[in-house]
C-alpha positions as CSV (number, residue, x, y, z in Angstrom):
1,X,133.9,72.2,37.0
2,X,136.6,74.4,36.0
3,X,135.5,77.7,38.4
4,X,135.0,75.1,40.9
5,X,138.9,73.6,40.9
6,X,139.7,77.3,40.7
7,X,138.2,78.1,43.8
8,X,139.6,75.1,45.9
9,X,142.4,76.7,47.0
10,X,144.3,76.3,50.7
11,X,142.6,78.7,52.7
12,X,143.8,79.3,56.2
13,X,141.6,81.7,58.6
14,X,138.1,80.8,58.9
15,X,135.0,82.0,60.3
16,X,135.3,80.4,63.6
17,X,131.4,80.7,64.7
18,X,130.4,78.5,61.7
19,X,130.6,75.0,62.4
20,X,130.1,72.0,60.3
21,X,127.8,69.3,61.5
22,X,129.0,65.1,61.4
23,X,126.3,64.8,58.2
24,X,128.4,67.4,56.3
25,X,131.9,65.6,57.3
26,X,130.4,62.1,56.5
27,X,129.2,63.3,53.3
28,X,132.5,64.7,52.8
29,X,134.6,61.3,53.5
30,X,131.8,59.1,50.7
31,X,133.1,61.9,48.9
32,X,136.6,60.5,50.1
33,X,135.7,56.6,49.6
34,X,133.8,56.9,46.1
35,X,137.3,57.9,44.6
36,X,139.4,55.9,42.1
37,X,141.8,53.7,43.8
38,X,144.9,52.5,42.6
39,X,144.0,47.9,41.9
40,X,140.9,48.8,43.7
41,X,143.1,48.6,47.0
42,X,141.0,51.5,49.0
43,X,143.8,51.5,51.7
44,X,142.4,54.9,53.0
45,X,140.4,54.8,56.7
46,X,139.4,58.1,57.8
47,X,138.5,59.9,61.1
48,X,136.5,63.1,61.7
49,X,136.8,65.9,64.1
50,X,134.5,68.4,64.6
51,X,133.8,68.9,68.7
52,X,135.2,72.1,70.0
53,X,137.5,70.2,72.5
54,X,139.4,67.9,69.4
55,X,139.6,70.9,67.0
56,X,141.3,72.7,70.0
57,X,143.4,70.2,70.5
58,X,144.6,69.2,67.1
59,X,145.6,72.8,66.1
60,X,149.1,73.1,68.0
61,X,149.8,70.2,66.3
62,X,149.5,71.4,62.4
63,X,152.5,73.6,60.5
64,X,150.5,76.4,58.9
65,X,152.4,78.0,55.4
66,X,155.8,77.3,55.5
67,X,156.0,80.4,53.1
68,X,155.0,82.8,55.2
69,X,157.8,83.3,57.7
70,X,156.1,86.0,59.5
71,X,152.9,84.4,60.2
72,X,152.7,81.4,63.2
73,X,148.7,80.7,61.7
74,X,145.4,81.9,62.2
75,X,144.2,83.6,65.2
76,X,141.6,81.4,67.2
77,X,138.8,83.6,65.7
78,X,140.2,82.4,62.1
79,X,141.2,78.5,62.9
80,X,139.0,75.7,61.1
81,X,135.7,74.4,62.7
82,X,136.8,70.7,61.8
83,X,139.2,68.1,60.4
84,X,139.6,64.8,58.8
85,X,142.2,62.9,59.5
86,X,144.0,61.2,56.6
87,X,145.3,57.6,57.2
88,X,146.3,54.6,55.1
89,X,145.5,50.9,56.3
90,X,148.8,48.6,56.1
91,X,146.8,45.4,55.3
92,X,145.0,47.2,52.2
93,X,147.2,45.3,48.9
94,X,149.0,46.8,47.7
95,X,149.4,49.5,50.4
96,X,152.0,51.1,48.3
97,X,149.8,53.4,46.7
98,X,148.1,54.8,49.9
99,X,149.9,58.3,49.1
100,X,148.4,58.3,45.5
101,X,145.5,57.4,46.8
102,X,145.3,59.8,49.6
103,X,146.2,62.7,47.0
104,X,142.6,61.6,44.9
105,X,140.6,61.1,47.4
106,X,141.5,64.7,49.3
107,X,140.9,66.6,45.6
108,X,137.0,64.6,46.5
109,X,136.8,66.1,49.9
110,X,138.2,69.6,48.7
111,X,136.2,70.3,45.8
112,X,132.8,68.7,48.0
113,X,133.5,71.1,50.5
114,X,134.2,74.5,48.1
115,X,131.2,73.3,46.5
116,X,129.2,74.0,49.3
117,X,131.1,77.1,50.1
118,X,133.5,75.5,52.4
119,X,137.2,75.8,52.0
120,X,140.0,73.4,52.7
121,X,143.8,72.7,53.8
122,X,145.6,69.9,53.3
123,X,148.2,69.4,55.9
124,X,150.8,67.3,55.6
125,X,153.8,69.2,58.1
126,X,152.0,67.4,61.2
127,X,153.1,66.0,64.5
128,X,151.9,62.8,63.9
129,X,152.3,61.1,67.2
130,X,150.5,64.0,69.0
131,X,147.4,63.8,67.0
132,X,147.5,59.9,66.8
133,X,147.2,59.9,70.3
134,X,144.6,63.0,70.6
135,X,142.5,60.9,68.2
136,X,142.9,57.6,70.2
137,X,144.6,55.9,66.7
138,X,147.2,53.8,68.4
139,X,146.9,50.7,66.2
140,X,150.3,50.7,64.0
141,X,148.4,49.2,61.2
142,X,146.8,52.7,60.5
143,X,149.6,55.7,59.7
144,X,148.7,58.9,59.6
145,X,149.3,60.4,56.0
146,X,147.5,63.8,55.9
147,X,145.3,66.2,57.6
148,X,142.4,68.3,56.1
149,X,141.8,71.4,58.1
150,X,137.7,72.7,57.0
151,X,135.9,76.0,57.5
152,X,134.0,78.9,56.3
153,X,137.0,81.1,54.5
154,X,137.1,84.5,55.8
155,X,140.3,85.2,53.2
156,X,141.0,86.3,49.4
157,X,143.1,83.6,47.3
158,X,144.2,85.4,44.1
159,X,146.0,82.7,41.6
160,X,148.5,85.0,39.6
161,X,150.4,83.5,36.7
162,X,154.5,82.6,37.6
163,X,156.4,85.2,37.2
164,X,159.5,83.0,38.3
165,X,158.9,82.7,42.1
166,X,156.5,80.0,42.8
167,X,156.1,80.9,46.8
168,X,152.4,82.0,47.7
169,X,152.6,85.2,49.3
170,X,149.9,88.2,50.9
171,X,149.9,91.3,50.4
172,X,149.0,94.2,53.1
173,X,145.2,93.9,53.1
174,X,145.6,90.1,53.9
175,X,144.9,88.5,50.1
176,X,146.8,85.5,49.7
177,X,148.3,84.8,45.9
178,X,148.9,81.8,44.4
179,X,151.2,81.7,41.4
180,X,150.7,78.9,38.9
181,X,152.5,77.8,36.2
182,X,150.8,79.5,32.9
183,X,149.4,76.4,30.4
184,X,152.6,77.0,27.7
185,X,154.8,76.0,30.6
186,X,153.4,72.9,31.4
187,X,152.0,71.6,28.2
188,X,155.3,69.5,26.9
189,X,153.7,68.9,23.6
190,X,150.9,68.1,21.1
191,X,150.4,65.9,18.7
């Protein structure tokens, strides 16, 4: 399980020519719905995307790696084959833990997908009234939380240990590293 949560990383350019069929994204949101939920709320709804003409239109609407001030995203033979759109249900009690929640359930979808060689990103820098309304979401009892951007990765993430700067950053061949904290700096104590 360990290589596994290794290898579920953010990836960001994709094989565009590989899509993922609606059995593979329904698979992917039981992944979603089987998670632990905070009182047994399950205030999590869901909506998949994987036509050509949604995925088109959802990608303007996306923020891709802050970090990387030189790079506006992939190029369209490197953006994801599909999404799932991440919301939370208002009459789900208590709704308050929707953005726990969400954070459990995406980990599910993630490591589904890597599992089946399919790699992930978790978007939450989105222009939410854009893709609410691309998506035909217009009921304010649903807000959208998150977006999970899916694909085939065509791209080498590293993790490095922290060396003090935690930004993620490429190199000149296109590998993208991922500092992490080493275990000694987050283990607080043991008794």
């Amino acid at each position: 399980m360990l290589e596994l949560i290794k290898k579920t990383r953010s990836y960001r350019r994709f094989d565009h020519s590989r899509k993922l069929d609606d059995a593979f994204l329904a698979e992917l949101v039981d992944a979603a719905r089987l998670a632990q939920s905070a009182a047994n709320a399950q205030p999590l709804r869901y909506v998949t995307v994987n036509s050509p003409e949604y995925v088109d239109k959802i990608f303007p609407h996306l923020r891709w790696a802050g970090k990387l001030k030189d790079w506006d995203g992939p190029v369209e033979s490197e953006r994801p084959v599909a999404y799932i759109a991440v919301y939370g249900d208002s009459e789900a009690k208590p709704s308050s833990f929707a953005q726990v929640d969400s954070g459990i359930a995406m980990q599910n979808i993630c490591l589904t997908a890597m599992s089946k060689g399919v790699g992930s990103c978790m978007f939450g820098s989105i222009i939410k009234n854009e893709i609410n309304r691309i998506l035909g979401v217009t009921d304010e009892r649903y807000s959208l939380l998150w977006v999970i951007a899916l694909g085939y990765p065509v791209e080498n993430v590293v993790l490095v240990d922290n060396t003090g700067d935690l930004s993620y950053y490429r190199d000149a061949d296109g590998n993208h590293y991922v500092p992490k904290h080493r275990h000694d700096e987050v283990l607080l104590g043991k008794f």
